[in-house]
C-alpha positions in Angstrom: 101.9 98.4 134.1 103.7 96.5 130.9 106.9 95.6 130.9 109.1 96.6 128.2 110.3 92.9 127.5 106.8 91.9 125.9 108.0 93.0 122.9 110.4 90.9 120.6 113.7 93.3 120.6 117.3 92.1 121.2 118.8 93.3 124.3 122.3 93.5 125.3 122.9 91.5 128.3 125.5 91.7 131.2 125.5 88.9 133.1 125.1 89.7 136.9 125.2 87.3 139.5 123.2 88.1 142.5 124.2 87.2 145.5 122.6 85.2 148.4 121.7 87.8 151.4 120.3 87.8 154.4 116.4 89.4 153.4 115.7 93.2 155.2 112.7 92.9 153.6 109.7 92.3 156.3 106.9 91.2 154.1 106.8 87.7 153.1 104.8 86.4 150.3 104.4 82.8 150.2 104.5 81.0 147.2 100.8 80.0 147.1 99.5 83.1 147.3 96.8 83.9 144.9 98.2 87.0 143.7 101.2 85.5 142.5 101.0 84.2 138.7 102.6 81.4 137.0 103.1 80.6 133.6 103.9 77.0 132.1 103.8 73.8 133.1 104.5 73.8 136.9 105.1 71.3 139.5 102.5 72.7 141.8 102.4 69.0 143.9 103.5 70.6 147.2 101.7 74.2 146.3 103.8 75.9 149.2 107.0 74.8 147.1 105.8 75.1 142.7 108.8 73.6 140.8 110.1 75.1 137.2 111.7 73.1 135.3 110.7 73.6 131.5 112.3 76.7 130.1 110.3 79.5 129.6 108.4 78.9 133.1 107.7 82.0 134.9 106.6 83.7 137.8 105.2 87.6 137.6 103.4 89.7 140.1 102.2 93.3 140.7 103.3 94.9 144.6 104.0 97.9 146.4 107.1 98.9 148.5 111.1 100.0 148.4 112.6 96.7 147.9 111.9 93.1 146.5 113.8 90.0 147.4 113.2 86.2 145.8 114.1 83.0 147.9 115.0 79.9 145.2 115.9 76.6 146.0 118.0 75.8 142.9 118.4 72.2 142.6 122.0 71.6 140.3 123.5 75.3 140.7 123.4 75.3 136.9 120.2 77.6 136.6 119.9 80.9 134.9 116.8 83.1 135.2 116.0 86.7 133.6 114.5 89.0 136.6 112.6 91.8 134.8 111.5 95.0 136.8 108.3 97.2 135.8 110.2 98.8 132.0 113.3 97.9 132.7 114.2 96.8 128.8 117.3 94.8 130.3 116.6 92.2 132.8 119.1 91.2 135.8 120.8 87.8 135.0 120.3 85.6 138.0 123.1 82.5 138.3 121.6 80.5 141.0 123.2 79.0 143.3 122.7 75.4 144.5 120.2 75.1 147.6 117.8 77.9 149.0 118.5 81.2 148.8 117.3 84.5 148.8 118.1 87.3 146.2 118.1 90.5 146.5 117.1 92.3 143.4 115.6 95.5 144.0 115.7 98.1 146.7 114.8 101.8 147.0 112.3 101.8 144.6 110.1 105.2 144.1 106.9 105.2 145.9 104.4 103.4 144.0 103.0 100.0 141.8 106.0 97.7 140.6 105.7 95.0 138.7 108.8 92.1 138.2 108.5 88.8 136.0 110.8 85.7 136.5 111.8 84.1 133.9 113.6 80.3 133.5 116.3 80.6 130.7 117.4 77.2 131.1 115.8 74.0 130.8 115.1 70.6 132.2 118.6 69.3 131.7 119.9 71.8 134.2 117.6 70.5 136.8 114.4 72.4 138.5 114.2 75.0 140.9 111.4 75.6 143.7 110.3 79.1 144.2 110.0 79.8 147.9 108.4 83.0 147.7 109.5 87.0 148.1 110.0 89.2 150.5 109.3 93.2 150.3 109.6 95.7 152.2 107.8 96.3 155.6 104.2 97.7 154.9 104.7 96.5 151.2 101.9 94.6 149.6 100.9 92.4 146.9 98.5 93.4 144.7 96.1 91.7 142.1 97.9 90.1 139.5 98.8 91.1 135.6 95.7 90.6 132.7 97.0 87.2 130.7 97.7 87.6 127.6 94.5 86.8 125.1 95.3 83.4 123.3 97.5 80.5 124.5 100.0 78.5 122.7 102.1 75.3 123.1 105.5 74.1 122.1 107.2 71.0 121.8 111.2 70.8 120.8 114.4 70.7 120.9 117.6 72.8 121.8 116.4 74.9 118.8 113.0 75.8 120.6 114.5 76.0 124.1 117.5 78.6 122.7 120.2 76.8 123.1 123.3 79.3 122.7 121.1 81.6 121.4 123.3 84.8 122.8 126.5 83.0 122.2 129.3 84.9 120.1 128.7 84.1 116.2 131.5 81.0 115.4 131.8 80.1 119.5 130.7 77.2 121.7 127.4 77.7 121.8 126.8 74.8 125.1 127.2 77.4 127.8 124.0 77.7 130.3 124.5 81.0 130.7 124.5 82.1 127.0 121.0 80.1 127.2 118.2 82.3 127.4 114.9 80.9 126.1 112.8 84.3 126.3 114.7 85.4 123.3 113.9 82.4 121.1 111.5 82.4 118.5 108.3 80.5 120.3 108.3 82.8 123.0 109.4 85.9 120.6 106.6 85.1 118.5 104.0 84.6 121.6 104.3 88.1 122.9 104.0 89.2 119.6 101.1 87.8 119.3 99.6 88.4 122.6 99.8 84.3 123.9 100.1 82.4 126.4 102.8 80.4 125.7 104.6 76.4 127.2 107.7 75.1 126.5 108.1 71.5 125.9 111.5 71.3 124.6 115.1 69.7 125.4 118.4 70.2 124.1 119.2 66.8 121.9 115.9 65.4 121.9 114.3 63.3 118.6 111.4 61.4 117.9 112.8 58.5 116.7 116.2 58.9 118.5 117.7 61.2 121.0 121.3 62.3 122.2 120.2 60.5 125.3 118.2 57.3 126.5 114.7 58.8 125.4 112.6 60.5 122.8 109.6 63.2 122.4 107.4 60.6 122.7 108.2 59.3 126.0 108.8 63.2 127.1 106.3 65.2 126.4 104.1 64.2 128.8 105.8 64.8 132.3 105.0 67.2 134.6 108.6 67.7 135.5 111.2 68.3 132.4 114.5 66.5 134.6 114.9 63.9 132.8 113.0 60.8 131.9 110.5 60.3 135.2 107.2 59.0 135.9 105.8 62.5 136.8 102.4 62.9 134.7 101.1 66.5 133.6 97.3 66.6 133.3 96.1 67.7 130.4 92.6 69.0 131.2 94.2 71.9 133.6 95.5 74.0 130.7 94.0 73.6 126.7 95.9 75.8 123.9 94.0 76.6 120.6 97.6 76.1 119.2 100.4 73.7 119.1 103.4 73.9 117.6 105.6 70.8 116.7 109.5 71.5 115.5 111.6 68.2 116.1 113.8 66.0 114.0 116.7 67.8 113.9 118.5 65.9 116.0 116.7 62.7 114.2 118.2 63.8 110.9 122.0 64.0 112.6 121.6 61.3 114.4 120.0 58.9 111.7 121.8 60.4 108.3 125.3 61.5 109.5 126.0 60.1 113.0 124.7 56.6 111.5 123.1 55.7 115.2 120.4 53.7 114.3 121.2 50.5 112.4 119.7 50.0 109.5 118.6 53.1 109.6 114.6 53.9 109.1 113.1 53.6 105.7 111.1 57.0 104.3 107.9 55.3 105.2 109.1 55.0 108.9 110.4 58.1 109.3 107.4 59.3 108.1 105.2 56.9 110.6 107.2 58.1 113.1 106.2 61.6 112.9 102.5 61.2 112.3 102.5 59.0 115.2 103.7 61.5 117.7 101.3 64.4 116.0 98.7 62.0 116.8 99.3 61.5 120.0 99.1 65.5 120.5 96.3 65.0 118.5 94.3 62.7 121.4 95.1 65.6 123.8 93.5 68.5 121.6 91.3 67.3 119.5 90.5 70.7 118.4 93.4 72.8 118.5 95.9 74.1 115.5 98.7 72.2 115.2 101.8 73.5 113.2 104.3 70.8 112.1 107.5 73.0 112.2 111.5 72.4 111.2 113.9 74.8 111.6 116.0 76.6 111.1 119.1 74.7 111.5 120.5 71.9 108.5 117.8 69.7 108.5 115.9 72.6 106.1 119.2 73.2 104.3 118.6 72.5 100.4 118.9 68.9 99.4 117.3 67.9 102.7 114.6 65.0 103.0 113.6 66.3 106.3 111.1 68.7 105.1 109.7 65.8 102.6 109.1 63.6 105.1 107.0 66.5 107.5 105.3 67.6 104.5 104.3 63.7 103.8 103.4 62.7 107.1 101.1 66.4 107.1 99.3 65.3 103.8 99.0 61.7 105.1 97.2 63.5 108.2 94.5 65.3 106.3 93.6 62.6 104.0 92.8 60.8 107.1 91.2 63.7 108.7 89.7 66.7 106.6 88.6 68.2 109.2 91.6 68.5 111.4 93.5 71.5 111.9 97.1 70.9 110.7 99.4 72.6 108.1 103.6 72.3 108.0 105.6 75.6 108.7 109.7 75.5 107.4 111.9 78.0 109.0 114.7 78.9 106.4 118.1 77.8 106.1 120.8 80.2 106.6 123.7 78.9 106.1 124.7 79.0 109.9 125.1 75.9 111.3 125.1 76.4 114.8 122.4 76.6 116.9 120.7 79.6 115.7 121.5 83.3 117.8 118.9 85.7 118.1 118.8 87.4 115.0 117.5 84.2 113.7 115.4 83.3 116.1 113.9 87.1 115.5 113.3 86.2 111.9 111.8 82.9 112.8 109.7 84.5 115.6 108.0 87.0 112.4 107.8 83.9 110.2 105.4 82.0 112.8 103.7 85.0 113.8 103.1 86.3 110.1 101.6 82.3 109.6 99.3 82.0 112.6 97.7 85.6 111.9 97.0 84.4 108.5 96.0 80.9 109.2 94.1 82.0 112.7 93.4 85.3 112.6 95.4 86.7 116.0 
């Protein structure tokens, strides 16, 4: 049964916070079960307790039954998840609260298949929350899980990518968690679209030369949990895409040029270094995969900016050294806003990439 929100379209949200009940549901699905189906890169280290952290992680399954509830163990209190049922084109706004609880988000449902899809707005910064499982109603079952979508995809970013404010008011703070909602930014816009399979790698603030914060990309990327800088380690071999996606130095380009943070600040040549560096670090991962050097669509593609000079260089630089490796450089357009882009943008950006990896890949 598809869901309605598989298609790129704005919708007009009203936030709703559900609150924690007592389940009357008599079914209980535990969160290993086989029939459930996650999406992204998920703490599965105590399988009877998978952690979501990156935005964009998700949870989706097909059952039966009257009523669905969903028990959460929300670590800071400060995470925001969309709860989609069967075409419902809106999806409930969950706030959760801190510690476990259960959610009641559905009951007297018509007789028959349901489907619901839990999705993480937020991201690592707003810590991780373990899914507990879901409860339905008694006789209710589970049934065999959604088809995946055909191709799979891979992002790494920053706020940009994640959606930072991206369903804030135009000319408003833009830094609220709730007005954070990365299924309506362009990577995961662009992935249904194009019928992938899509991670998110991204954090608000986050450089690869220099960061908001005490690290980079390049000591990020990596972890298997998105709080912060750890030691957890994803493994690469569990999940290969056929396309990655790179769209940082943003907050490089503030940081370096106008906030004057690093001192002297980095020649063209390092900047440059910098970047192929990381790419070929992703590079060592996936030998074989598409990679799109992005940037966009905040200021650092305004005209007059190096920023794009220095992606296109280190691209270039890239295929001399390798002719046969799969690489090109993607700029999402300036628009003159200089917040973090809203939705429309990211919708124009989400048609951009898609338009690009049907011509360069043939989805």
């Amino acid at each position: 049964m598809p869901l309605n929100p598989f298609r790129p379209k704005r919708f007009a949200f009203t936030l709703s916070l559900l609150s924690a009940v007592a389940a009357c549901a008599s079914t209980l699905i535990v969160p290993n079960d086989r029939r459930l189906q996650y999406t992204g890169r998920i703490d599965f280290s105590n399988p009877a307790a998978p952690q979501l952290s990156w935005p964009g992680t998700s949870v989706t399954a097909n059952f039966t039954g009257s009523s669905l509830a969903l028990r959460l163990d929300d670590q800071s209190g400060t995470n925001f998840f969309n709860v989609f049922l069967d075409n419902d084109a809106q999806p409930t706004i969950l706030h959760c609260a801190q510690g476990d609880k259960t959610y009641s988000v559905a009951s007297n449902l018509p007789p028959g298949k349901h489907r619901f899809l839990l999705t993480k707005r937020t991201e690592g910064g707003d810590g991780a929350t373990t899914f507990r499982g879901m409860e339905l109603a008694d006789g209710a079952q589970i049934l065999r899980p959604p088809k995946r979508p055909r191709h799979k995809m891979e992002i790494y970013g920053d706020s940009i990518s994640s959606g930072m404010g991206n369903e804030a008011p135009d000319g408003e703070a833009d830094n609220d968690p709730k007005e954070k909602n990365n299924f309506l930014a362009y990577g995961p816009i662009a992935a249904r679209d194009l019928d992938a399979e899509l991670h998110v790698i991204s954090q608000s603030g986050i450089g690869i030369m220099i960061s908001w914060f005490d690290f980079t990309m390049p000591q990020f990327y990596d972890q298997l949990s998105a709080v912060g800088n750890n030691d957890t380690h994803w493994d690469f071999s569990k999940w290969k895409p056929e396309l990655v996606l790179i769209n940082l130095f943003q907050n490089d380009c503030w940081l370096i040029d106008t906030r004057h943070r690093i001192d002297p600040p980095p020649t063209d040549e390092q900047r440059i270094q910098a970047y192929v560096d990381f790419v070929k670090t992703i590079r060592a991962k996936y030998p074989k995969t598409y990679i799109i050097c992005a940037l966009g669509s905040m200021d650092a593609t305004q005209p007059g900016s190096k920023w794009p000079g220095y992606v296109s260089a280190a691209v270039e630089q890239m295929k001399r050294e390798n002719p046969k490796g799969k690489i090109d450089a993607l700029f999402f357009d300036y628009t003159g806003y200089k917040a973090h882009p809203r939705v429309q943008q990211h919708q124009a950006n989400a048609a951009k990439l898609a338009a690009f990896v049907r011509e360069k890949m043939g989805w």
